[in-house]
C-alpha positions in Angstrom: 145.4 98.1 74.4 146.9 98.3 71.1 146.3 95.6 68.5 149.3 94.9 65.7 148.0 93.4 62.5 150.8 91.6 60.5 149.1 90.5 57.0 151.7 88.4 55.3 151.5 86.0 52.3 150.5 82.8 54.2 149.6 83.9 57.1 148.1 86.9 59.6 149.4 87.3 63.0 147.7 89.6 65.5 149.5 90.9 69.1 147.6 92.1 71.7 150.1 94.9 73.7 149.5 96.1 77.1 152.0 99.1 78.4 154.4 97.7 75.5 153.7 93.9 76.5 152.5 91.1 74.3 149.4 89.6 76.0 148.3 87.5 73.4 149.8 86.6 70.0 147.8 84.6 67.3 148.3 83.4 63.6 145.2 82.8 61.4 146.2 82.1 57.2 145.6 84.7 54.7 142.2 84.4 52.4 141.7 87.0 50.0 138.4 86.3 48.9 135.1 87.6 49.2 134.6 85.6 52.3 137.6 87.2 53.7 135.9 90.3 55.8 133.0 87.6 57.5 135.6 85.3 58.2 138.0 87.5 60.0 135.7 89.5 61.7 134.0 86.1 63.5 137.8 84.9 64.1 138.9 88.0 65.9 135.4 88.6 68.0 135.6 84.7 69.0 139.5 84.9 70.8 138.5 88.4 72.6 135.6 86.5 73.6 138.0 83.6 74.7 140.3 85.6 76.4 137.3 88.0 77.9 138.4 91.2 76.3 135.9 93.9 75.7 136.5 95.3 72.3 136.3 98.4 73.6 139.3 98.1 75.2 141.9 98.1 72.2 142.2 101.7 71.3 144.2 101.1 69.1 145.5 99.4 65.7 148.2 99.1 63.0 148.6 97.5 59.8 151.0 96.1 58.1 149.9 94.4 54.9 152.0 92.7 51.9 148.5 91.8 50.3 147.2 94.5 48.6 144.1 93.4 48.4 143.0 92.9 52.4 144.3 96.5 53.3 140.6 97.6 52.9 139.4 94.9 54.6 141.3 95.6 57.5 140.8 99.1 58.0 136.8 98.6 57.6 137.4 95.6 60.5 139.5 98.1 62.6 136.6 100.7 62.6 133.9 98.0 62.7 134.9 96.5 65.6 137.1 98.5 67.6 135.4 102.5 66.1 138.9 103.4 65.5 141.1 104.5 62.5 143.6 101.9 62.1 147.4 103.5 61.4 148.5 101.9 57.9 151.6 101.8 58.0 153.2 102.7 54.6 156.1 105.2 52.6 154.3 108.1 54.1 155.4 107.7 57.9 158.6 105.8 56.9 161.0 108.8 58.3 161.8 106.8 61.4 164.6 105.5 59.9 166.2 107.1 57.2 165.9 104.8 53.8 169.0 104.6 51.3 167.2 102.8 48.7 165.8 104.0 45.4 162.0 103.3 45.5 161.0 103.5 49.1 157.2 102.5 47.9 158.6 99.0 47.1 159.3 98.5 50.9 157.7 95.9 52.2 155.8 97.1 55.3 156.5 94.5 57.3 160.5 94.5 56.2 160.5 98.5 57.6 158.5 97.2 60.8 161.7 94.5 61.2 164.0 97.3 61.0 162.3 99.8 63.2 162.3 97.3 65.9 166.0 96.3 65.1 167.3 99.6 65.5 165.0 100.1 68.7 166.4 97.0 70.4 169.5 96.2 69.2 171.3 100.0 68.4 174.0 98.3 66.3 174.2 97.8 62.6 171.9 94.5 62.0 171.2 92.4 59.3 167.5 91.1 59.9 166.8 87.6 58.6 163.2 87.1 58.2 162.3 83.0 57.9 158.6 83.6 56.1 157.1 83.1 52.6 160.0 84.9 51.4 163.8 84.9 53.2 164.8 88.6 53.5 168.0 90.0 54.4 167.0 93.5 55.9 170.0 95.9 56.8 170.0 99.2 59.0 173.1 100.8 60.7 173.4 102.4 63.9 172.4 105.5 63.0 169.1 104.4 61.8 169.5 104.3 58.2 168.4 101.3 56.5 170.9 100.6 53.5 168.8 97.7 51.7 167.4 94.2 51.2 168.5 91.0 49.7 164.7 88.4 48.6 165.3 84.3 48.4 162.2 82.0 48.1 161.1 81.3 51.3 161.1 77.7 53.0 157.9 76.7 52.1 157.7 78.3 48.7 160.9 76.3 47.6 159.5 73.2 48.5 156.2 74.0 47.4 157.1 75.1 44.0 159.1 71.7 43.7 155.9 70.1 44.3 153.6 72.0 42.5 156.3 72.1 39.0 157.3 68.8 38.9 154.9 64.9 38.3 156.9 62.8 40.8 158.2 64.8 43.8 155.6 64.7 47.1 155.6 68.1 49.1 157.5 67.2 52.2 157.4 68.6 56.0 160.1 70.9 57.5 162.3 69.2 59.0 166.0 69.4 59.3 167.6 65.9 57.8 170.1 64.0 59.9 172.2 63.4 56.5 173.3 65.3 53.2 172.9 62.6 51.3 169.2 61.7 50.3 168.3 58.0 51.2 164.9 58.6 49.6 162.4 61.1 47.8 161.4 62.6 50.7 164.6 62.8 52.4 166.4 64.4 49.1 164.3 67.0 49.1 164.7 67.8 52.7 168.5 67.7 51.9 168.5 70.3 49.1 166.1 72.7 50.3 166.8 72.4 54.2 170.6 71.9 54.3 171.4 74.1 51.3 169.7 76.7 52.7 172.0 76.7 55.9 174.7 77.4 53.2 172.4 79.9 51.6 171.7 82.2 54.6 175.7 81.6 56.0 177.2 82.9 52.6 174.8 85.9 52.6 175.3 87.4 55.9 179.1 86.6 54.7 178.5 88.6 51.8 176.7 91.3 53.8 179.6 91.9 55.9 182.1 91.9 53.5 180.5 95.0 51.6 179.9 96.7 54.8 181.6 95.6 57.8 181.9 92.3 60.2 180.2 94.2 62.7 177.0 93.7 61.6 175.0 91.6 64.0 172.5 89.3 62.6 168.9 88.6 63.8 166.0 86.5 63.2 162.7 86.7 62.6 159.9 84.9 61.2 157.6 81.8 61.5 160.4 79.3 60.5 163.3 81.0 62.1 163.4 78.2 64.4 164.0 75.2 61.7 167.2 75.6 60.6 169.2 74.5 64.1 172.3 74.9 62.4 172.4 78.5 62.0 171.8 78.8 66.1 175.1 80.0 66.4 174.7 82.8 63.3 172.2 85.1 65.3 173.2 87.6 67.7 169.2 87.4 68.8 166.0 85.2 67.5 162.9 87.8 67.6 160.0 85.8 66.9 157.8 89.0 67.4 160.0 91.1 66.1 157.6 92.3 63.1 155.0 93.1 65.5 157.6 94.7 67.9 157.7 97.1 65.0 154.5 97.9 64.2 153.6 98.7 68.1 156.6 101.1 68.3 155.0 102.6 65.1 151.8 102.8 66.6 152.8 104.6 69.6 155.0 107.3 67.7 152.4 107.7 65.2 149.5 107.8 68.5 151.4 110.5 69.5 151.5 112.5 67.3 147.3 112.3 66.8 
């Protein structure tokens, strides 16, 4: 079994893949602190244990990490529990796809994962919305080259930053208002963030296409892909693995090549 490690901002979400199937998927938040190691280590041995799988079993793993700081972490878990050298993914086995950008370090890992699995699925030119901490805008061609990304604040870190910067506005849930027009607090806040993101992500995949062509599927990704109902009819295809699609195909080529 191979075992894909996406370490985001917010959150870390582990697949389980069997002969290229997802047999388990799970989402734990990201800690960075001294505890982090203890903590991770009892979380992942108690769901094998759940699900009755031997740890001896996953002979494999790959990283994808955003947070510096748990890469180490990660690999010494890897090794720990499952005596095998984790594949970190990173600028040095980027080749898979071609990169036509300036500073190929300043990738996120888990952006180059999106786009490997893209390109793998999909074999048209895509532009790869990813709903996380941050909204990205990833785009690769057909031929595998991946031309560039466009960063918004995320969902949750727009309303959160409106609640953290500011005396009187509540933090508010996710959900989709039935109205523009803010009846209360709550509700306003909704409006703005929910609704004029709608407009956000429309005009960039607009603005996307105009530079390079209205052939240029779109797809989504990410934990809150699924919010923002009006944009349904924007995707050619909603991935909600498609990060950890990425890192397996990673895993394999790279296994291969061991």
């Amino acid at each position: 079994m191979l075992l894909a490690i996406d370490i985001g901002n917010s959150n870390v979400t582990f697949g389980l893949a069997n002969g290229g199937r997802w047999e388990h998927t799970w989402r734990l938040p990201t800690m960075a602190d001294g505890e982090a190691l203890l903590y991770y280590e009892v979380q992942i041995t108690n769901f094998l244990l759940e699900c009755d799988i031997p740890a001896d079993q996953i002979r494999q793993a790959v990283i994808s990490t955003v947070v510096p700081a748990l890469r180490a972490t990660f690999e010494e878990l890897a090794f720990h529990l499952f005596r095998t050298r984790p594949i970190l993914v990173g600028p040095d086995i980027y080749p898979r796809l071609r990169l036509q950008i300036s500073r190929p370090e300043e990738l996120g890992t888990d952006l180059y994962a999106n786009a490997v699995a893209a390109h793998y699925l999909f074999q048209q030119d895509c532009i790869i919305t990813d709903f996380g901490t941050a909204l990205t805008f990833t785009t690769v061609n057909a031929a595998g080259e991946l031309l560039g990304v466009s960063i918004a604040p995320g969902l949750k870190t727009a309303i959160s930053s409106l609640f953290q910067k500011t005396a009187q506005l509540p933090e508010v849930p996710l959900e989709l208002p039935a109205s523009a027009v803010g009846k209360n607090t709550v509700h306003a806040i909704q409006s703005g963030i929910l609704i004029g993101y709608v407009g956000l992500v429309r005009h960039m995949l607009q603005a996307i296409r105009a530079e390079l062509g209205q052939q240029y599927i779109a797809i989504a990704t990410g934990g809150l892909s699924s919010i923002l109902h009006p944009l349904k009819d924007e995707f050619f295809a909603i991935e909600p693995n498609l990060t950890l699609d990425g890192l397996r195909l990673i895993g394999e080529e790279v296994g291969r090549g061991r």
